[in-house]
Each structure stands twice: as C-alpha cells, then as structure tokens.
C-alpha positions as CSV (number, residue, x, y, z in Angstrom):
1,X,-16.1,-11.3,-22.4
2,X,-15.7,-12.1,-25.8
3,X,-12.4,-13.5,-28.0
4,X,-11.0,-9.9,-28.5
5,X,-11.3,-9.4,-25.0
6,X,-9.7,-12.6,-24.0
7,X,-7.5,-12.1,-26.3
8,X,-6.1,-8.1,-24.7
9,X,-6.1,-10.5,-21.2
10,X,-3.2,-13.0,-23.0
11,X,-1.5,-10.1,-24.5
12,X,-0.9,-8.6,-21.4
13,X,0.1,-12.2,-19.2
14,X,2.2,-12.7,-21.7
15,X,4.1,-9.1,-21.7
16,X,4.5,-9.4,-17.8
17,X,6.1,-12.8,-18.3
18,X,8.0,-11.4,-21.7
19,X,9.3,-8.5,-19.0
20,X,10.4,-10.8,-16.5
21,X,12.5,-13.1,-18.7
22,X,14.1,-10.0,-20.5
23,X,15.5,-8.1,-17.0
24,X,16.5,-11.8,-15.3
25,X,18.9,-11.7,-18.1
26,X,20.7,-8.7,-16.4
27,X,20.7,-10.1,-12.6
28,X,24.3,-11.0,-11.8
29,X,23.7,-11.3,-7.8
30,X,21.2,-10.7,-5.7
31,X,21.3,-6.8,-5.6
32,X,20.0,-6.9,-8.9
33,X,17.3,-8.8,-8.0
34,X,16.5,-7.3,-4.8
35,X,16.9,-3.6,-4.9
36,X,17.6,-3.9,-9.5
37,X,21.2,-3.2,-9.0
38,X,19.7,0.5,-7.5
39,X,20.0,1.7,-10.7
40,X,16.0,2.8,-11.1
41,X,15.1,6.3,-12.1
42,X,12.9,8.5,-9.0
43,X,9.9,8.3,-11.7
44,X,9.7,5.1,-12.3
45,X,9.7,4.1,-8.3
46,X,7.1,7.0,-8.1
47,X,4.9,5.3,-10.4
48,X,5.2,2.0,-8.8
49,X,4.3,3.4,-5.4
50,X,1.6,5.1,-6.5
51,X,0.1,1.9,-8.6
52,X,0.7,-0.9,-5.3
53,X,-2.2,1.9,-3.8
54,X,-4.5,0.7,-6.8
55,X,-5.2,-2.5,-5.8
56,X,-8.4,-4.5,-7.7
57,X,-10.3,-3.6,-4.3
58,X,-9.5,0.0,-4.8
59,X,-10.5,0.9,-8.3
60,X,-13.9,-1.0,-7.8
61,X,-14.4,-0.5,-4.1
62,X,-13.9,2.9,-4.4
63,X,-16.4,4.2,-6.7
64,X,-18.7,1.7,-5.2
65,X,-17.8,3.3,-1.5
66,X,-19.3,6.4,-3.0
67,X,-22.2,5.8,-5.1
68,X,-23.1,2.9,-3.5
69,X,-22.0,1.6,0.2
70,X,-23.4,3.1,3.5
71,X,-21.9,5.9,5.0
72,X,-20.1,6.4,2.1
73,X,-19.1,9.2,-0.4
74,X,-16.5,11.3,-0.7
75,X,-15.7,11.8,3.2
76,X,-13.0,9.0,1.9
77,X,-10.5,11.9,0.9
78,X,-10.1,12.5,4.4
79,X,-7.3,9.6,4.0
80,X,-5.5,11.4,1.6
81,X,-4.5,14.5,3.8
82,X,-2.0,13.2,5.0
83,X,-0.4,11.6,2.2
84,X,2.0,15.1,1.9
85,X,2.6,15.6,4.9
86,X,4.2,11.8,5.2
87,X,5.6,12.8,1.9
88,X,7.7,15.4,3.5
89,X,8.3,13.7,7.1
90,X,9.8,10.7,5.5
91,X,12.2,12.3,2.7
92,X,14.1,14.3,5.9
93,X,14.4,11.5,8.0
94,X,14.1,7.8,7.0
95,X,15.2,8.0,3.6
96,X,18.6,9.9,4.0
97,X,19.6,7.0,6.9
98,X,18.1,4.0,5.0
99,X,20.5,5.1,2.0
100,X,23.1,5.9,3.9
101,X,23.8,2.8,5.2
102,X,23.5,1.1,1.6
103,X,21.6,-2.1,2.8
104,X,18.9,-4.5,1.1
105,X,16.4,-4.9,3.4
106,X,15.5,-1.5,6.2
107,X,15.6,-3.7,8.9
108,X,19.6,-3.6,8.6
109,X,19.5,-0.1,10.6
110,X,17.8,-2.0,13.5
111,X,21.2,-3.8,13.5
112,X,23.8,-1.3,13.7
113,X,21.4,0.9,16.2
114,X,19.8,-2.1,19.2
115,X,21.5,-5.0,18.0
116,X,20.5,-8.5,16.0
117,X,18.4,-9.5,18.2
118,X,15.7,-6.5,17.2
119,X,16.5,-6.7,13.7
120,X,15.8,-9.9,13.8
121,X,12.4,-9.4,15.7
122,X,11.1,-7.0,13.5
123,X,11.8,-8.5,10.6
124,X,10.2,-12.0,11.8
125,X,6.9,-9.8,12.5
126,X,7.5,-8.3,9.7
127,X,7.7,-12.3,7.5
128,X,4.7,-13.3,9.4
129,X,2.3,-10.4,9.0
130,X,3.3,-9.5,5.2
131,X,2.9,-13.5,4.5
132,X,-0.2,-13.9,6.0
133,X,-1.2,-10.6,4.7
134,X,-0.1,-11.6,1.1
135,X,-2.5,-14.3,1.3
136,X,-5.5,-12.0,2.4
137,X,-5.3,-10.2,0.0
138,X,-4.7,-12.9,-2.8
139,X,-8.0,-14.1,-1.6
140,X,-9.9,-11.3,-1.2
141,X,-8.9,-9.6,-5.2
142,X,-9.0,-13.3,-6.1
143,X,-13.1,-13.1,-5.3
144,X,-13.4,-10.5,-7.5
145,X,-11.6,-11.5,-10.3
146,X,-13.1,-14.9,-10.4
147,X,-16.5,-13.6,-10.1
148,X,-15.7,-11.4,-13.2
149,X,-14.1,-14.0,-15.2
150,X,-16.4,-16.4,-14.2
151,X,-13.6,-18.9,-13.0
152,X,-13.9,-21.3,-10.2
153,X,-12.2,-19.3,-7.3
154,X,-9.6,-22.1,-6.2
155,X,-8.5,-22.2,-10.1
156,X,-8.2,-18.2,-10.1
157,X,-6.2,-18.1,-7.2
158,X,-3.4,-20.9,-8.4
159,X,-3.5,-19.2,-12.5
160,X,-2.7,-15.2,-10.3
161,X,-0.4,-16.3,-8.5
162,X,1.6,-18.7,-11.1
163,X,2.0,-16.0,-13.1
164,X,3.1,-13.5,-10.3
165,X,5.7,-15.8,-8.8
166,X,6.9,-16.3,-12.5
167,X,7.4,-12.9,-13.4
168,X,8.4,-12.2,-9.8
169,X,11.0,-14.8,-9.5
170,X,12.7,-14.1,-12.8
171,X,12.5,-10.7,-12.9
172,X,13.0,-9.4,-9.0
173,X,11.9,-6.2,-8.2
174,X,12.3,-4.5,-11.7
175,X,9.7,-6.8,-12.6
176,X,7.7,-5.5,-9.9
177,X,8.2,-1.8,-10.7
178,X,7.6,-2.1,-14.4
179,X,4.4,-4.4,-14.3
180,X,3.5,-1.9,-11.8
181,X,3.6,1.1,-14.1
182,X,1.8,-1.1,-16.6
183,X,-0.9,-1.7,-14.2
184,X,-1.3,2.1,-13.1
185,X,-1.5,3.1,-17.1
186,X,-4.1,0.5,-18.0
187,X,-6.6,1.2,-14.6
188,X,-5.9,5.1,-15.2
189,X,-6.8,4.9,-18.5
190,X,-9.4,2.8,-18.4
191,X,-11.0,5.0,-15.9
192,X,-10.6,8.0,-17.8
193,X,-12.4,6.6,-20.7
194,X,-15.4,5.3,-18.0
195,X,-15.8,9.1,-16.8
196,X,-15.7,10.0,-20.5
197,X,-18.8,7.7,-21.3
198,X,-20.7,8.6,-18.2
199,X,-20.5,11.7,-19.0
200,X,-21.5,11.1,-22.5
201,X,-24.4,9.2,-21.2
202,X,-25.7,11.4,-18.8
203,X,-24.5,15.1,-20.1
204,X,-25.5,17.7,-17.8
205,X,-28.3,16.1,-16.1
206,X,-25.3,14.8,-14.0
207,X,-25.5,17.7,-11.6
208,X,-29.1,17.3,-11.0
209,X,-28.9,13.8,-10.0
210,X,-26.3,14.5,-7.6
211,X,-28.0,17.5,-6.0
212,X,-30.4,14.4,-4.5
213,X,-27.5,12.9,-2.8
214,X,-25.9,15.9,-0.9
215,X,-24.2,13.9,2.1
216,X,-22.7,11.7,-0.2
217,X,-20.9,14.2,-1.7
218,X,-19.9,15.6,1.9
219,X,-15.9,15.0,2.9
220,X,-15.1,16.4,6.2
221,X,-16.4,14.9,9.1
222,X,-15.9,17.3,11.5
223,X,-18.7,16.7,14.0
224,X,-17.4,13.3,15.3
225,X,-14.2,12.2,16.4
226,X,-13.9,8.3,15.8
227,X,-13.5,8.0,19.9
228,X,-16.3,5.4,20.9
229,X,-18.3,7.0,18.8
230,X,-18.0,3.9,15.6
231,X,-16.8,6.9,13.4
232,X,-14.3,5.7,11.3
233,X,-14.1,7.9,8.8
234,X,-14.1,11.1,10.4
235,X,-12.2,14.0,9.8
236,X,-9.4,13.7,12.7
237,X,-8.5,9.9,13.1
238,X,-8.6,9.9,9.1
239,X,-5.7,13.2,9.7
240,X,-3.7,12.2,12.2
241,X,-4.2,8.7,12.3
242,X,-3.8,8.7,9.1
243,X,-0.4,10.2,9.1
244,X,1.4,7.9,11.2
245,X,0.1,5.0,9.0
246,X,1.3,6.2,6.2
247,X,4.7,6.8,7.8
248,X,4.9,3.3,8.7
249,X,3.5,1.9,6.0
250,X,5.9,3.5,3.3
251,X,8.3,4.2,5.6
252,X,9.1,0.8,7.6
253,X,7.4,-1.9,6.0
254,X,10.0,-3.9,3.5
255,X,7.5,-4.2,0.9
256,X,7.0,0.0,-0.1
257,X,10.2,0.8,1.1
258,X,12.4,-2.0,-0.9
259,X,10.9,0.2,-3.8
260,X,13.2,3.7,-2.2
261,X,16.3,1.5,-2.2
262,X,16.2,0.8,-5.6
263,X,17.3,4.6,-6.0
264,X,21.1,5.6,-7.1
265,X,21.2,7.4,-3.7
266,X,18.6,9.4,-0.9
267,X,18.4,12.4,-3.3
268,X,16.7,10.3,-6.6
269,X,14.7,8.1,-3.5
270,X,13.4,11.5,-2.3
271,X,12.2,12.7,-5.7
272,X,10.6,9.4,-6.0
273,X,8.7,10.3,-2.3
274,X,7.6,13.8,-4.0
275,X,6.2,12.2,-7.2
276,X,3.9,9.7,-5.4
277,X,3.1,13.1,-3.2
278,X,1.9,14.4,-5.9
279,X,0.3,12.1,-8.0
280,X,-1.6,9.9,-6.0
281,X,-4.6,12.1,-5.4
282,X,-4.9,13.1,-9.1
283,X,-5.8,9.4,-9.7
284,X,-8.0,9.1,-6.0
285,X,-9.7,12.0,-8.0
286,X,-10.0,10.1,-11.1
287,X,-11.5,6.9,-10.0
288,X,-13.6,9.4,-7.5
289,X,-15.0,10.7,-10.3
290,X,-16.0,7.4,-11.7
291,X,-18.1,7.2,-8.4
292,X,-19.5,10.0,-8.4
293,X,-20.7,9.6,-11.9
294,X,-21.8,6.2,-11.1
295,X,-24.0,7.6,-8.3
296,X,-25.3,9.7,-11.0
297,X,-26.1,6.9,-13.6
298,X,-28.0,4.8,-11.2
299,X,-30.4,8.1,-10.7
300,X,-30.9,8.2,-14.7
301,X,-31.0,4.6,-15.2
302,X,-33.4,2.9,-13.1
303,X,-32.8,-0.6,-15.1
304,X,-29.4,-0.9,-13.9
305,X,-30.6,0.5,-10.3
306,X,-32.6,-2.9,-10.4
307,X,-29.8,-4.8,-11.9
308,X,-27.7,-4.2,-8.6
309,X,-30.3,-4.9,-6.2
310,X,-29.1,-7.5,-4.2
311,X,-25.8,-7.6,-5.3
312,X,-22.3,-6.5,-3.8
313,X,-21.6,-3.1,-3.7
314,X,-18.2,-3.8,-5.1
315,X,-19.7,-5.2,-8.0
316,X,-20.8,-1.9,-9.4
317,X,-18.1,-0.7,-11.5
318,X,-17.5,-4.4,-13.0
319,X,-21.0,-4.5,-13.9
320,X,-21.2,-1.2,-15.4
321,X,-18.1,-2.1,-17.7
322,X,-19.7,-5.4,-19.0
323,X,-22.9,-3.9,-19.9
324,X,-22.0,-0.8,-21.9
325,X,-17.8,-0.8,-22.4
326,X,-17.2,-1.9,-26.1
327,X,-15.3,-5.3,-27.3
328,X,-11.5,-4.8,-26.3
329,X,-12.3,-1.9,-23.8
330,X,-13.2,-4.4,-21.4
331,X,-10.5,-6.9,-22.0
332,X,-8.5,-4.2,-21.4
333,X,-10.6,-2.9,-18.1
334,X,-10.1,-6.8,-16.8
335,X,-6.3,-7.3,-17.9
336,X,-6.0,-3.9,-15.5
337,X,-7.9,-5.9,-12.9
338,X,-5.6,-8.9,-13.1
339,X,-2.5,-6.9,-13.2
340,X,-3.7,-4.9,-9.9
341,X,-4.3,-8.4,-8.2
342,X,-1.0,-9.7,-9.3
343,X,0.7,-5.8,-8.2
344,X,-1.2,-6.3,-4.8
345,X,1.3,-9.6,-4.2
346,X,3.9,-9.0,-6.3
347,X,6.2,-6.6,-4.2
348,X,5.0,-8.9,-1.2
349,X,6.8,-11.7,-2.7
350,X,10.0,-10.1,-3.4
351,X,10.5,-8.1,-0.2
352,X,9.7,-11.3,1.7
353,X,12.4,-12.8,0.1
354,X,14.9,-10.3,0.7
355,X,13.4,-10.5,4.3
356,X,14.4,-14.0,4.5
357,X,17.5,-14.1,2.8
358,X,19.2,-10.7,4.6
359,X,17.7,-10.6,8.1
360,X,17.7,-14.2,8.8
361,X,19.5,-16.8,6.8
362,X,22.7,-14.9,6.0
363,X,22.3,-14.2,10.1
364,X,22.6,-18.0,11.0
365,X,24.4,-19.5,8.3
366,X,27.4,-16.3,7.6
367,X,29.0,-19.1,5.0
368,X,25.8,-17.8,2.6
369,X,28.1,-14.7,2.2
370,X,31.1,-17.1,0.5
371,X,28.7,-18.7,-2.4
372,X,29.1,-17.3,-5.3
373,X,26.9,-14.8,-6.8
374,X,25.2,-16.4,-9.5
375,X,24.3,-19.1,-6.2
376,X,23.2,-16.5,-4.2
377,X,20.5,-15.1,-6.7
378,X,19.5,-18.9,-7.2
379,X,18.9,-19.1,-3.5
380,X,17.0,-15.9,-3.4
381,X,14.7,-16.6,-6.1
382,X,14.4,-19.9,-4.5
383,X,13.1,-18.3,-1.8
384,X,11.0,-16.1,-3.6
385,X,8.7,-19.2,-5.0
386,X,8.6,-20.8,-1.2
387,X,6.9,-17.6,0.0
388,X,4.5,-17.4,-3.4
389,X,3.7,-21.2,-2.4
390,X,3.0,-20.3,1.1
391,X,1.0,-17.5,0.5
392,X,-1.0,-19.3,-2.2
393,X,-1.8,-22.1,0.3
394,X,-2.8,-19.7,2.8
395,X,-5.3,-18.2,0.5
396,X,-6.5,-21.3,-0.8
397,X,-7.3,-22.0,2.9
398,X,-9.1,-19.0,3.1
399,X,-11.9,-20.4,0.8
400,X,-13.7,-22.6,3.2
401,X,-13.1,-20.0,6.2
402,X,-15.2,-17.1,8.3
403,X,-15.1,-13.8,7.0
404,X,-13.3,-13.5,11.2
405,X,-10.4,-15.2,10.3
406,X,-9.9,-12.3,7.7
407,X,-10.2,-10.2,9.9
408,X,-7.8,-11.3,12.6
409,X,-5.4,-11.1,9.8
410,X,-5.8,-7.5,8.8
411,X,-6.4,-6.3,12.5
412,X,-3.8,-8.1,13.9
413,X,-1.6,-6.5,11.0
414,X,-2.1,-3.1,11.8
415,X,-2.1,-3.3,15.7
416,X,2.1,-3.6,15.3
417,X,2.1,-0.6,12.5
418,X,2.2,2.4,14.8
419,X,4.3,0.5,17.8
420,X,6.8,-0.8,14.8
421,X,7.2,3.1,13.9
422,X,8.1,3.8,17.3
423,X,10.6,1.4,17.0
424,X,12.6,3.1,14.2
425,X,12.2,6.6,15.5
426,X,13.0,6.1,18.6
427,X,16.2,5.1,17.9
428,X,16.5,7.9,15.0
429,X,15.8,10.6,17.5
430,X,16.9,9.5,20.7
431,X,20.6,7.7,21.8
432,X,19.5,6.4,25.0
433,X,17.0,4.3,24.1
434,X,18.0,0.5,24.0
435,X,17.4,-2.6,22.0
436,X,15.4,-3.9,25.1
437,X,13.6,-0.9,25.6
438,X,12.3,-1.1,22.3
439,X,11.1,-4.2,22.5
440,X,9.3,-3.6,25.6
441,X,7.5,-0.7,24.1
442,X,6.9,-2.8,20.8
443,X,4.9,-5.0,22.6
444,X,3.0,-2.5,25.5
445,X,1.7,-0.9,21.7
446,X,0.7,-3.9,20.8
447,X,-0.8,-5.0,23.9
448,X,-2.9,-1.9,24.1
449,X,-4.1,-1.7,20.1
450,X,-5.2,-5.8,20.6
451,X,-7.0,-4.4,24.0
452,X,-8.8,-1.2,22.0
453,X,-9.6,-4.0,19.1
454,X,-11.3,-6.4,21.5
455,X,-12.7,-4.0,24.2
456,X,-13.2,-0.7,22.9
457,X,-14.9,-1.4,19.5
458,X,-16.5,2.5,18.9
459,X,-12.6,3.6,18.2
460,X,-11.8,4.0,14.8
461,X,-9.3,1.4,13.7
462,X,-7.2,4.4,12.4
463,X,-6.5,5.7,15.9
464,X,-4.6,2.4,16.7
465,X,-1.5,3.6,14.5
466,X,-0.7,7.1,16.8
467,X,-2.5,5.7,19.9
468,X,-0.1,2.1,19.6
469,X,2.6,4.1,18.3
470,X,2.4,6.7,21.5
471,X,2.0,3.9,24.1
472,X,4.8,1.9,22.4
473,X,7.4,5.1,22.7
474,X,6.6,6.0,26.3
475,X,7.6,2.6,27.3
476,X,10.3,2.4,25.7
477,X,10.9,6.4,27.0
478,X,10.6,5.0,30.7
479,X,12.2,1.6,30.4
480,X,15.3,3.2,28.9
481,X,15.8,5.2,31.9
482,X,16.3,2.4,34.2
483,X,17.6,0.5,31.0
484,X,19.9,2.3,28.6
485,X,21.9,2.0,25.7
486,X,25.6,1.6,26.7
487,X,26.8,1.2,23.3
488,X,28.0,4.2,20.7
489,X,25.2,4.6,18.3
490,X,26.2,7.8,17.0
491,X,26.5,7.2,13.7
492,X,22.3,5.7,13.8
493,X,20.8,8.9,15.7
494,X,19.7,12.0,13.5
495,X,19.7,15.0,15.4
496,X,17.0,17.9,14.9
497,X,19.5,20.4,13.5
498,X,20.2,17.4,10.8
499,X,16.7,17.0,9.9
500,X,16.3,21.3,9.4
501,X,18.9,21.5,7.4
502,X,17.8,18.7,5.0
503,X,14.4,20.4,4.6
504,X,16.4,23.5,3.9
505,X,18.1,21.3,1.0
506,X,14.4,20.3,-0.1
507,X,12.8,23.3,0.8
508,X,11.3,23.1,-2.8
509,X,10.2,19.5,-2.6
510,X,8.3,20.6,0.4
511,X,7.2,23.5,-0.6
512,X,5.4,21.7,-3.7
513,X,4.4,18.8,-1.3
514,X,2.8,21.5,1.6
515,X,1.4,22.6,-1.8
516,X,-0.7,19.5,-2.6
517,X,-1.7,19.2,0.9
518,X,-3.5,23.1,0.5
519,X,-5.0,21.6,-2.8
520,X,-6.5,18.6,-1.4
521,X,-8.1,20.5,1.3
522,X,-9.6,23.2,-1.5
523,X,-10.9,20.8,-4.0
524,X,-12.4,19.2,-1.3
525,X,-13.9,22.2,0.1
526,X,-15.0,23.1,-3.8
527,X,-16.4,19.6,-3.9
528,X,-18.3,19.6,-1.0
529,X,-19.7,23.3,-1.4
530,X,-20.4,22.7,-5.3
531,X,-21.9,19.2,-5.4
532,X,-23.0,18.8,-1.9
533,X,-25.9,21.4,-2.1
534,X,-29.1,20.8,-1.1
C-alpha cells in the first residue's frame, strides 16, 4: 500500500469518528442512543442490515469459497433461500409485537409474557454469547486485516476496536447504522469495479475457463440431505434450516433486531425487513461474481495460480487486489475491509449495552430510572466501553489459543439459536405455555443440539436451529400441560386470524418478497444450467 492508499484508509477513520462526534451532539437520553430516538428511515435500517451480512470474512471468504476452497462454488446460494421467506414470517409476527410494546431492548416482551425471571435468562445468554462472540469475530477479521496491512496482530486488534468503541460510544446506534451504509457502499463498489477488471482482463475466454470447472458452478444439492452424511451445504438443511436461523438471528437476537426498533413504528420496521429481502442477494450475486471470475482468472493466469499455492484460500481476493487494483483503489478496497471488521462488532457493542442497561441493571437497582437523563446516557455509554474492553481482551486472548476454543465459541452460540426461537414463539402463539415451561424447553434444545455437536458429527450444523428449536417447543408443549400459565397474557399472544390479516395489509410486501424467493431459485437454476455445463 502506498501513501495515497494510506492516505483513503485515514480519510475514512476519520469520517466514522467525524460521524460519531456530530450525532452524540443530538443524544438527550438513552433512547437516542439506543434505538436513535426511533426516528430512522426503513432504508437506512435496510441498508445497515444488509451491510452487518458483509462482514471482512464474507467479501473475501466468499469468492474464495467458490473459486478456491473444497466443496465449494456456488451451492452457497442455497443459504439465501430462505432469506424471503424469513423476510415475510417476521414482518407479520415479531415486528408488529416488538413495536407495539415500545421497548429498547426485545427481551422486554419476555417480561410482560413469563415473567423477569426469563427475561432475565435470555438476555444473560444472550450478554454471554454475543460478548464472547464479539470477540471471535474481532479476532478472526482481525487475522485478516493484519495480514493485509501488515500489522502485528495484537496491535490490529487494540487500533479496530479503539476506533469502534469510539465511534460506537459517541455516536450509539446511528453511528452504527450510518458507518454501516458506508461500509456496504465502499465493499459494493469496490467489487463492482473488481468484476469490471476481471472481465476486462479475461473478456470472453471467461466462459471457457469455467466450462472446466462444472461442479463448482453447481447450487443445489439435492442428492444428500446433511443427516450423517457430513453434508453441510446441501440443498434441505441449507432451506429449512436455514430459515429458522435466519428467524432467530434477525428476529431475537438484540444485536439485528435493535436495528427494527429504531423505526417510527412496525409499518417503517417492516419496510426496512422487505428492503434487506430484497437487496441482500443482489450483492451475494455481486461478490459471487467476483468468485466466479476469480475461478476464471486463475485458469488464464497460471503465475498467480502459483502465487496462491500454499497460501489461504481466504487470501485470494486480497491478493488479487494488491497485485493488479491501481493506487487509491486499493486504499479504498482495504478502508472497506476495516470498516466491515469494525461493522462486524460495532452493533455488538451497542446492543450489549442496551442489554446490560435494560434487562439487568435498571432490574436490580429501579433508582437507575430517577437519574436524570443526561446521567443515564453517561451510564450507558459507560457501559458501552466496558463491553468493547471485554471483548477486546477476549480477542486478544484468542492469539495464543487452539483454533477449538473458536469453535466452542461459535458452536456453543448457535446450539441456543433455534431453542431461544422457541422461546419467543411459543409464547406468541400459544397462552398456556409458562415461564417455566419455557425454560425447560430452552434447555432440553440445548441439551440435544450440544449432544448432536459432540456425538452425531455427520449432521449439518444447520439442522441444529429447527431440530433444537423443535425439541425445545415440545418440552415446553408437554411441561405446560402439567405446568401452565395462570396469569392473563392476553395482550402478548397473537392469534392466527391476527397474523392473516396483517399479511392481507402487506400482501404487497409479500408478494414482492415471495417474488425474490422465485428469482433466487431461477437465476440459480440459469446459473447452474448456463455455467455448469460440461
């Protein structure tokens, strides 16, 4: 990298920072930090939610999952199926109750619908996953970056996430959601202009090169099943699977779904859900593409073939960008890389906070509620630097550890994603389940996605969200017949009838979002019939 391109990297550091300073001089409590006083626009959250998807992993593992990795290609669109389809679930169920009850953090329902004691439960899960998880991936987008930049990795880790918690903790969550549309316009860009000079490169020799790699270019997996068979990525547990992980990924995890509460009201937060619908496979196409040209290039250049032997897969794009991107380009291809390592914590920070603050603290100590505002904003952005501190720490500790305890993390992290779901619809769809009953199903879920983790290593990790999520609701089914809710919880229960006559409100939104769904499956299917032949 040369000055120019350092210099692109500073420019952009300091915008962030300039961003953060500007919008803490609007925070007059902690609503405005938290949720930005809900005052954002649907296409603004849209964009943020689609950009915390582009993580520095993503937009080099990707392409290098592709051209690159075994038993890759393109069978990775499998994982967007079901993008829509959550799209649509969540917008007439979640979303309408989460707004109606005008809270911070989503946890708050759990309140008013079992009790504290699961609110508080879930949320403590919910503080020590998303920390720890913070800290992962710190470290693991931390590896990258350094190896880019050429930085010690202990001193790339500390310089990240200084300037996240900065921007972070002045700024709250606007912060988060502007830097994140920053982020998603740099990467997009900047991938845009690497197809464009592939393709440059290589003109039409490109479809020569990738008729020698037809089961790369292959998506649906239909002949395996991902049941003891070590298919991951095949076509149903990607699907379904798929589905409920996305449901409780955007749907009951603090750090996605702060982003829907920082909507006016459940109508702006569902446009928001049928933006992200919409645009997030345009840019899985977009950095696919980059792969799939990449795959290409390394047919037509057998010099940079050789220049990869023996290196990380995941090191394909980055090298491709330093060798032929011009001066600037790739300051501007690394400050995208930066920003998607800082995005990838950023919202983790600030949701942790509110976490803290709401579910907890304001829990035990109720004389939180009489300081005054301005106090109350210190305390949270207090908070917010304690859990960037933490996380840091964590990461740093990472350096010197097994590649396992990495894995425990991320494992352990998505065993409780489908039995947490189960949780929150549960107590959406049926009255007589109770706070205890929950819990015991929150935990048989568990239980049984830690047992199919250590025993039963040929299932695909992606079953564990409807297989935990499953087990977790028919204990929670059973226990609340011999243990039921005796409270009135009226006012937390959605009945179906509810539900069908929101989709008849949004019958366009799903229309449009049954609509992406159909073109997912047909440029796959054009995909796989046009470059896949032998």
């Amino acid at each position: 990298m040369g000055p120019l391109d350092w210099a692109v990297v500073a420019g952009y550091i300091l915008l962030v920072l300039g961003i953060g300073f500007l919008l803490s001089r609007r925070q007059r409590d902690r609503r405005d930090y938290y949720v930005a006083g809900r005052r954002m626009e649907p296409w603004k959250v849209a964009l943020s939610l689609v950009a915390t998807q582009v993580s520095a992993i993503s937009i080099v593992g990707a392409p290098a999952f592709i051209a690159l990795k075994e038993g890759g290609g393109l069978r990775w669109w499998q994982y967007e199926l079901a993008v829509p389809l959550a799209m649509i679930f969540l917008m007439l169920t979640l979303v309408p109750l989460y707004h109606r009850m005008k809270a911070i953090t989503i946890y708050h329902y759990l309140e008013g619908r079992y009790g504290g004691g699961v609110r508080a439960t879930i949320s403590a899960i919910f503080l020590i996953s998303r920390g720890l998880g913070a800290g992962v991936i710190l470290f693991a987008t931390g590896v990258v970056l350094a190896t880019l930049i050429g930085w010690p990795l202990a001193e790339t880790l500390v310089v990240v996430a200084l300037i996240t918690v900065a921007y972070t903790t002045l700024g709250g969550i606007a912060a988060d959601i502007y830097s994140d549309i920053l982020q998603l316009g740099i990467l997009w860009f900047s991938a845009l202009f690497m197809v464009l000079l592939l393709l440059g490169m290589m003109g039409w020799d490109v479809a020569d090169y990738l008729a020698q790699a037809p089961e790369r270019m292959r998506v649906f997996i239909i002949n395996a099943s991902g049941l003891g068979d070590g298919q991951t990525f095949a076509l149903w547990p990607m699907l379904l699977g798929g589905f409920f992980l996305y449901l409780s990924y955007y749907g009951t995890d603090q750090s996605e779904a702060q982003r829907l509460l920082t909507t006016k009201d459940a109508a702006d937060a569902q446009k928001a859900l049928l933006l992200n619908g919409l645009l997030r496979f345009p840019l899985v196409l977009t950095y696919s593409a980059v792969g799939i040209l990449l795959l290409a290039y390394l047919m037509h250049d057998p010099d940079f073939l050789k220049v990869m032997a023996g290196k990380r897969a995941d090191f394909l794009v980055p090298e491709f960008v330093l060798r032929h991107f011009p001066p600037g380009m790739v300051g501007l291809f690394m400050a995208g890389i930066f920003a998607a390592t800082m995005s990838s914590i950023d919202s983790a920070m600030n949701a942790l906070s509110a976490a803290t603050y709401e579910d907890l603290l304001a829990r035990l100590f109720p004389r939180l509620n009489d300081l005054s505002p301005s106090r109350q904003l210190l305390l949270s952005k207090v908070l917010t630097v304690l859990w960037g501190l933490l996380s840091t720490l964590f990461a740093l500790s990472l350096i010197s550890s097994s590649e396992t305890v990495i894995e425990l993390v991320n494992r352990i992290g998505s065993a409780f994603y489908g039995p947490i779901l189960s949780v929150f619809l549960m107590g959406m769809f049926w009255r007589r389940v109770s706070g205890v009953a929950s819990i015991l199903g929150l935990l048989a879920g568990v239980l049984f996605n830690l047992y199919l983790w250590r025993f039963q290593p040929g299932v695909s990790w992606m079953w564990w969200n409807l297989f935990g999520f499953l087990m977790a609701s028919a204990v929670a089914f059973i226990a609340s017949l011999l243990l039921p809710e005796r409270r009135d919880v009226s006012a937390y229960v959605v009945s179906m009838s509810e539900v069908l006559n929101e989709a008849k409100r949004r019958r366009g939104y799903v229309i449009l979002l049954l609509g992406a769904f159909t073109f997912i499956v047909a440029v796959s299917l054009v995909a796989e019939i046009t470059l896949g032949r032998t």
